[in-house]
C-alpha positions in Angstrom: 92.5 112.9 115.4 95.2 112.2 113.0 96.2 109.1 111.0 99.9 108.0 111.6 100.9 106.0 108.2 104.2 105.4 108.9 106.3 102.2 109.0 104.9 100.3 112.0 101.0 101.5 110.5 100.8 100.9 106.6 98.6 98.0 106.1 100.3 94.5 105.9 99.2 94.2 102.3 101.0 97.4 101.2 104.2 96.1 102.5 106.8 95.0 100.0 105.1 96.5 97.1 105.7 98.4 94.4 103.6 100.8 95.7 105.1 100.8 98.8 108.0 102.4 96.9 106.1 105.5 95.3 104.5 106.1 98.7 107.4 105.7 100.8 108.8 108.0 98.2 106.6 110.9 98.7 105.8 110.7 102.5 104.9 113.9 103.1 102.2 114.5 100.3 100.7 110.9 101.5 100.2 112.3 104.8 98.6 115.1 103.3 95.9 113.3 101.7 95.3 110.3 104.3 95.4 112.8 107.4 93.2 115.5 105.5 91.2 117.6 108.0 88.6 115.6 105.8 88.8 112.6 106.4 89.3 113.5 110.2 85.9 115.0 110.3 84.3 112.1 108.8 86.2 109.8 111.4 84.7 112.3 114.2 81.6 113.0 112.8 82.4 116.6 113.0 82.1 117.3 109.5 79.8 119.4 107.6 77.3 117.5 106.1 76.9 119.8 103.4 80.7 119.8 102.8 80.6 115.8 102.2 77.1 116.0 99.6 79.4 118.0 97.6 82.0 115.7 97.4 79.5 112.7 96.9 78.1 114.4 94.0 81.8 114.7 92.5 82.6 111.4 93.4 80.3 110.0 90.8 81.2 112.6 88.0 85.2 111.1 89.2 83.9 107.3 89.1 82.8 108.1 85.4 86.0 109.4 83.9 87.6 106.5 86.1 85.7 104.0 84.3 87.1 105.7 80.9 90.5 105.7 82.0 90.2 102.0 82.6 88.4 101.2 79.5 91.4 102.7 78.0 93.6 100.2 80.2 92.1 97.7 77.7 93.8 99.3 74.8 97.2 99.6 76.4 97.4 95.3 77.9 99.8 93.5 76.0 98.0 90.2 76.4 94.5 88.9 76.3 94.7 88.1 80.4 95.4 92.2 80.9 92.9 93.2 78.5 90.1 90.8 80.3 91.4 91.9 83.8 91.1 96.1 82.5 87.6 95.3 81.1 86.3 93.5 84.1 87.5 96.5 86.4 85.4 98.6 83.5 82.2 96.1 84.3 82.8 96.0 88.0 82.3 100.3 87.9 79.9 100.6 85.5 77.6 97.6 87.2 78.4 97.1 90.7 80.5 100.1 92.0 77.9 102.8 90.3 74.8 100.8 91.4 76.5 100.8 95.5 77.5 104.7 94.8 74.1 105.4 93.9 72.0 103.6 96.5 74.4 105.3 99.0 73.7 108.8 98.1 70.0 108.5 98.1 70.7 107.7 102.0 72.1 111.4 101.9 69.1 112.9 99.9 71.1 112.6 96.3 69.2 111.2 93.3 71.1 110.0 89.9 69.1 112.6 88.4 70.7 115.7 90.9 74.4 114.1 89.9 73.8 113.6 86.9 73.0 117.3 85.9 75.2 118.6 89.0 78.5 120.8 86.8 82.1 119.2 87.2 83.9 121.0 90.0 87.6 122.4 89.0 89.1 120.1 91.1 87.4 117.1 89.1 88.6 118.6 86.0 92.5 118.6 86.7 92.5 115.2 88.3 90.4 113.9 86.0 91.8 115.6 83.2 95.6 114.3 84.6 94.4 111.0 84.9 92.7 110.8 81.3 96.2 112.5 79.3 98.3 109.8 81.4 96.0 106.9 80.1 96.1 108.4 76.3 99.5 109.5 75.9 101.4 107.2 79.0 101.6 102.8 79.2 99.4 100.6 81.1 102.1 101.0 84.1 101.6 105.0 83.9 97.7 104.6 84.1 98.2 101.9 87.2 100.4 104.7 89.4 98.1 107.2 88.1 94.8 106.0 89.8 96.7 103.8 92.7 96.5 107.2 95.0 92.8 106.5 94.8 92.0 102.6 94.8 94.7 102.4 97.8 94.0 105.3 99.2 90.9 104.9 100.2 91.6 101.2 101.5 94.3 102.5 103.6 92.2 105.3 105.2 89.2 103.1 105.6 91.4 100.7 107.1 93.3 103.2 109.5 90.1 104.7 110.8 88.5 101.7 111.6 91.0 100.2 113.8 91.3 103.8 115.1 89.6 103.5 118.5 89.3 107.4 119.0 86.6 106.7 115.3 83.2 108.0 116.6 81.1 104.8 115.6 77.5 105.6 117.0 75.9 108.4 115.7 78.4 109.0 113.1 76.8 109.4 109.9 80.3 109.2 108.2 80.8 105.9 109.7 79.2 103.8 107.3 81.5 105.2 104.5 84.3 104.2 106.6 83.2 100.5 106.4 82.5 100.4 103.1 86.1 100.7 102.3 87.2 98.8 105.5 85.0 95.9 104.4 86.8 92.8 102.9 84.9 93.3 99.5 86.7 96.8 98.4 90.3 95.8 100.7 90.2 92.4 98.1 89.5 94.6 95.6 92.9 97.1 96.5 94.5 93.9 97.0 94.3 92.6 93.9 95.3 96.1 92.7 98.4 96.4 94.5 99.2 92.8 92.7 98.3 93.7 89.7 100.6 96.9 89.6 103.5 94.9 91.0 102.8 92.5 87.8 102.6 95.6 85.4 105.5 97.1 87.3 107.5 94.4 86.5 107.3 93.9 83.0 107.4 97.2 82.5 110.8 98.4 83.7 109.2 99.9 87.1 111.9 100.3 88.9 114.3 101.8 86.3 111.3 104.2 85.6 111.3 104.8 89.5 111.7 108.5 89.5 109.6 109.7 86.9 106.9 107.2 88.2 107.3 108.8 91.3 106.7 112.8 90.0 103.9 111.3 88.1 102.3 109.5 91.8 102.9 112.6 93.5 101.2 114.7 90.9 98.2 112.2 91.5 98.1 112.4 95.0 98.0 116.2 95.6 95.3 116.1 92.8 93.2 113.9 94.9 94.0 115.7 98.1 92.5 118.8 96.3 89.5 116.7 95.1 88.7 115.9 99.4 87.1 120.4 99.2 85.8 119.5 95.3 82.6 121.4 94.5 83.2 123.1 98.1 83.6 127.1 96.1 80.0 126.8 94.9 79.0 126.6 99.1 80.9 129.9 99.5 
């Protein structure tokens, strides 16, 4: 199975964007990380369970440095409406988007305490290193491009492999992680990040700032390619 993401596939709500631009502009790493022999297994159930509890178990160490990268978000707004919209994104993690990633896991025989004391895989530490020194020492619109590869990428691939009739549904024990991102509740949630980055985008001199935007969004997506095998060396 592979996932075709070009023109006449990218979901409706990508079209048009900012972030169209920055993924149109790096076509080939995209297809890297949306067609990753990864995400294919999960879509035919072929993958190795032990291969995706790893990456579960880094997912949450990632979803804590995301939340920190956020919080700083608050720091860089310019206005009380950015600063309330960063710090909700902050609560929305910490209190809703934890709380899901936690009960999920347990389904795969993962308790808080096991992730918890479970060592940062390299992979985790260069994106989420990258993604920490471009919320410190870059502006709100250089955090946004930063962590888009993630909060759309995911929507996109859960999207693509649920319309995706060749998606083993029955028996899949991937399939449910497919829904969770295909569900309306996390493609409102990418929605509202896509607008939110075209705001951002806007004020900021986004397209002037097109190139460099688009080394720094290309940077972020091979880092999160990588972080698909993350934790994988300690299984070797």
């Amino acid at each position: 199975m592979n996932i075709q993401t070009g023109p006449d596939t990218t979901p409706e709500c990508i079209k048009g964007t900012f972030f169209a631009r920055l993924r149109n502009a790096a076509p080939a790493a995209w297809q890297g990380y949306v067609g990753h022999p990864f995400v294919r297994g999960m879509a035919d159930g072929t993958l190795d369970p032990a291969r995706f509890r790893a990456f579960l178990m880094q997912d949450y160490l990632y979803l804590l440095n995301y939340a920190r990268a956020y919080a700083l978000a608050v720091y860089k707004s310019d206005s009380f409406e950015e600063m309330r919209e960063s710090a909700d994104i902050v609560a929305g993690i910490l209190n809703t988007e934890m709380a899901m990633h936690f009960s999920y896991c347990e389904g795969w025989g993962l308790s808080r305490a096991e992730m918890e004391a479970h060592p940062p895989a390299q992979e985790l530490r260069a994106y989420a290193g990258f993604i920490l020194d471009r919320a410190q020492a870059g502006d709100l619109l250089d955090l946004l491009v930063a962590l888009s590869a993630c909060l759309v990428g995911y929507g996109e691939i859960g999207l693509a492999l649920a319309n995706d009739p060749a998606t083993v549904r029955e028996g899949n024990p991937y399939f449910s992680w497919v829904s969770v991102y295909a569900d309306e509740p996390y493609q409102d949630l990418m929605r509202r990040g896509l607008a939110r980055l075209d705001i951002v985008a806007a004020r900021r001199g986004g397209v002037a700032r097109l190139p460099e935007l688009t080394r720094l969004f290309t940077t972020a997506v091979s880092l999160e390619t990588a972080f698909w095998t993350a934790g994988q060396a300690e299984m070797t």
